[in-house]
N, C-alpha and C positions, 0 to 999 in steps of 0.2 A: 448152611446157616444164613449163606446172602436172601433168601427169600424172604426167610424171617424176618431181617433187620430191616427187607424192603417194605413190608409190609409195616414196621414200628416208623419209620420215616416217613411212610405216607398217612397215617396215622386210619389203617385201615384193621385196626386192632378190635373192632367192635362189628365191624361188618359179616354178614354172614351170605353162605352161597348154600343155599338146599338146607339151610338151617345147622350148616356146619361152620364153622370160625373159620376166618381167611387165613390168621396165624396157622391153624393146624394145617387145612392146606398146602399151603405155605411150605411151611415143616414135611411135610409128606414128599411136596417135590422135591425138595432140598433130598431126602435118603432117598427118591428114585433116583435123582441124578448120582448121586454120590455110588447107588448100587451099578447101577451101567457103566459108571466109569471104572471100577475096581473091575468087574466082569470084561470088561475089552482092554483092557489095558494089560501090559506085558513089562517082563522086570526091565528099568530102562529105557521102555519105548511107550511112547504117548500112544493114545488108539488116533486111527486117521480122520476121526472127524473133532479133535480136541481144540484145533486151533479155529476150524472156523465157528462152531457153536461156542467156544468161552471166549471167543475173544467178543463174541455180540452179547453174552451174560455181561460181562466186565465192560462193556460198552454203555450200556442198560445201569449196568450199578452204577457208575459214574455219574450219569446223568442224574439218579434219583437223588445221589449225592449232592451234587451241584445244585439242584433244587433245595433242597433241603438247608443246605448252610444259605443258599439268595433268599429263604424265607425267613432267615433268623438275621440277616444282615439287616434286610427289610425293615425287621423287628426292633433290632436294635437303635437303628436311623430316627425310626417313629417313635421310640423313648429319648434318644437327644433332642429331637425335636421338640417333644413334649417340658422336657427338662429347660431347655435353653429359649423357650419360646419360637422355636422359628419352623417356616413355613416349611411341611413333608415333602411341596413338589420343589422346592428351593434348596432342599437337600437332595432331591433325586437327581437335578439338572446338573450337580455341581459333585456333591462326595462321591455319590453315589455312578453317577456314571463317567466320574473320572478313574474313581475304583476300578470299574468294570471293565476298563479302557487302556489301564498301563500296562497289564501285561501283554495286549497286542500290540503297543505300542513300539515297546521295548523290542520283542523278537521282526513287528517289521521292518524296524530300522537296521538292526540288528543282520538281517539279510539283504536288505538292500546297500549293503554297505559293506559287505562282502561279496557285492559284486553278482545281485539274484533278484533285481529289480523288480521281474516280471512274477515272480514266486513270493514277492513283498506286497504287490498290489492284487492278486489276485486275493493274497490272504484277508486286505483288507476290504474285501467285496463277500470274500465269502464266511468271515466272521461272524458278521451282521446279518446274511444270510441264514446262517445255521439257528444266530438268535431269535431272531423273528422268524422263521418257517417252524426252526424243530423246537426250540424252547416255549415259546407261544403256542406251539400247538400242543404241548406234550402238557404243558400247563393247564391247558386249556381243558384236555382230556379228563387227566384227571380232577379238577375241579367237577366237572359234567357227572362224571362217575362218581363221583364222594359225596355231591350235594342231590344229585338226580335230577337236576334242573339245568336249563340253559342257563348259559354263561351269558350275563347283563353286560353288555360296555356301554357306556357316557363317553361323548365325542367334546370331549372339554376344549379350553381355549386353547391350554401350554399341549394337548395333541393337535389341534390345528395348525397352531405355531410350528412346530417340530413337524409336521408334513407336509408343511408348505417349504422350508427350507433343506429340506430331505428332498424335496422333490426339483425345486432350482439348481441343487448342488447336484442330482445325477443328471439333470439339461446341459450342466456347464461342462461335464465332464464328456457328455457325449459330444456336443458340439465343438469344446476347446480342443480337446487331447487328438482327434482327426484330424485340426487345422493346424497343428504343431504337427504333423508326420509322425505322431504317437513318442515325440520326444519331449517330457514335459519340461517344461523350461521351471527357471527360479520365481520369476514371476508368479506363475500359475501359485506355485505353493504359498509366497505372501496373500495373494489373493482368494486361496481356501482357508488361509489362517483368521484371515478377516472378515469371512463368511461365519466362519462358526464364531466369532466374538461379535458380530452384529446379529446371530442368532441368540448367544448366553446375554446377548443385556435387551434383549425383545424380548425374551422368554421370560426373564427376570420381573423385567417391569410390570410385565404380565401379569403374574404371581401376587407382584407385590402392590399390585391393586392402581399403580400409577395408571395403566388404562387397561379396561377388558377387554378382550376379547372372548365371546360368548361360542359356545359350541352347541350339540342338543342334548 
C-alpha cells in the first residue's frame, strides 16, 4: 500500500506512464513486492535480503513523508502570514526555522552533555548537510518531474544575507577551532551566538524594507 500512498503525497495521481496511471502502477508493485516477500520468506524467519531492501523502502517513505507534512507547514505559515499580515520570509527566518531547528538542538546538546562532544558536532555539520544536499535535491527532483520543466531559482537579498553569514560562520570555524587545539572554548560560543543575532536582525531589516539588499 506504501506505493500508493507515495504516489497520493506526491500528488502524482493524474500522471501516466505508457498511458497507464502511476497509482495502478503503483499498486502493482506494492503486490509484486508483497508476492516475493510471502514466497521467500519462512515461518519465523525473515528472507535475507529483508533488512537491507525495506529498510531503504522505509527510508524513502520517510522522506516523502517529511516532505509532505514541510509542504503543509509551509502552507499553513503562508495562511498566518496572510491572516496576521506579516511578511512569509519574516516567518521563515524565525517560526519556521526555529521549528526546524529544536529538535537538533535538543538531542545535540543532549549528547554533548553526556559526554559525546565529537558525535554532537558532527551531528550538527551533518544535519544541514542532509538538508541542503538530500532535501534540496530530492525536492528539486521531483518538482522537475511533476512540472517537466526546470526548476527557476531567484537569488534574493534574505538568500544573499544568509550565504554571506553561512559563509563567515564556516571561515570562523575553520580558522578559530584549529587555533584553540580543537578545544572550543566558552568564548567562541558567546561569539557564534552573536553571529547568528547579528545575522536575524540584518536579515530582518532586510525583509522589512529598512534597507535592501537586491539579489538577481
Amino acid at each position: 500500500i506504501c506505493p500508493v500512498i507515495a504516489c497520493l503525497l506526491l500528488d502524482l495521481t493524474t500522471s501516466t506512464v505508457y498511458s497507464v496511471p502511476a497509482p495502478v502502477i503503483a499498486g502493482c508493485c506494492g503486490l509484486m513486492l508483497m508476492a516475493v516477500m510471502l514466497l521467500t520468506s519462512a515461518q519465523g524467519e525473515a528472507p535475507f535480503y529483508f533488512k537491507a531492501v525495506y529498510t531503504l523502502l522505509g527510508f524513502l517513505m520517510s522522506i516523502i513523508w517529511i516532505y509532505t507534512i514541510a509542504n503543509e507547514i509551509v502552507s499553513l505559515l503562508s495562511a498566518f502570514g496572510h491572516m496576521f499580515l506579516i511578511n512569509g520570509a519574516v516567518l521563515g527566518l524565525t517560526v519556521l526555522s526555529w521549528a526546524n531547528s529544536v529538535g537538533d538542538l535538543v538531542s545535540d546538546v543532549a549528547m554533548a552533555k553526556q559526554g559525546y562532544p565529537q558525535m554532537a558536532v558532527s551531528a550538527c555539520i551533518g544535519g544541514p548537510c542532509l538538508n541542503m544536499l538530500l532535501g534540496i535535491g530530492l525536492a528539486s527532483t521531483i518538482s522537475i518531474l511533476k512540472h517537466k520543466r526546470p526548476l527557476e531559482l531567484k537569488l534574493s537579498g534574505s538568500l544573499v544575507i544568509s550565504s554571506a553569514f553561512l559563509m563567515f560562520t564556516i571561515c570562523s570555524h575553520i580558522v578559530a577551532v584549529p587555533l584553540m587545539n580543537f578545544r572550543v572554548r566558552k568564548w567562541y560560543g558567546f561569539y557564534v551566538f552573536a553571529l547568528y543575532g547579528c545575522f536575524l536582525v540584518v536579515a530582518l531589516l532586510n525583509v522589512t524594507g529598512v534597507f535592501t539588499i537586491n539579489g538577481s
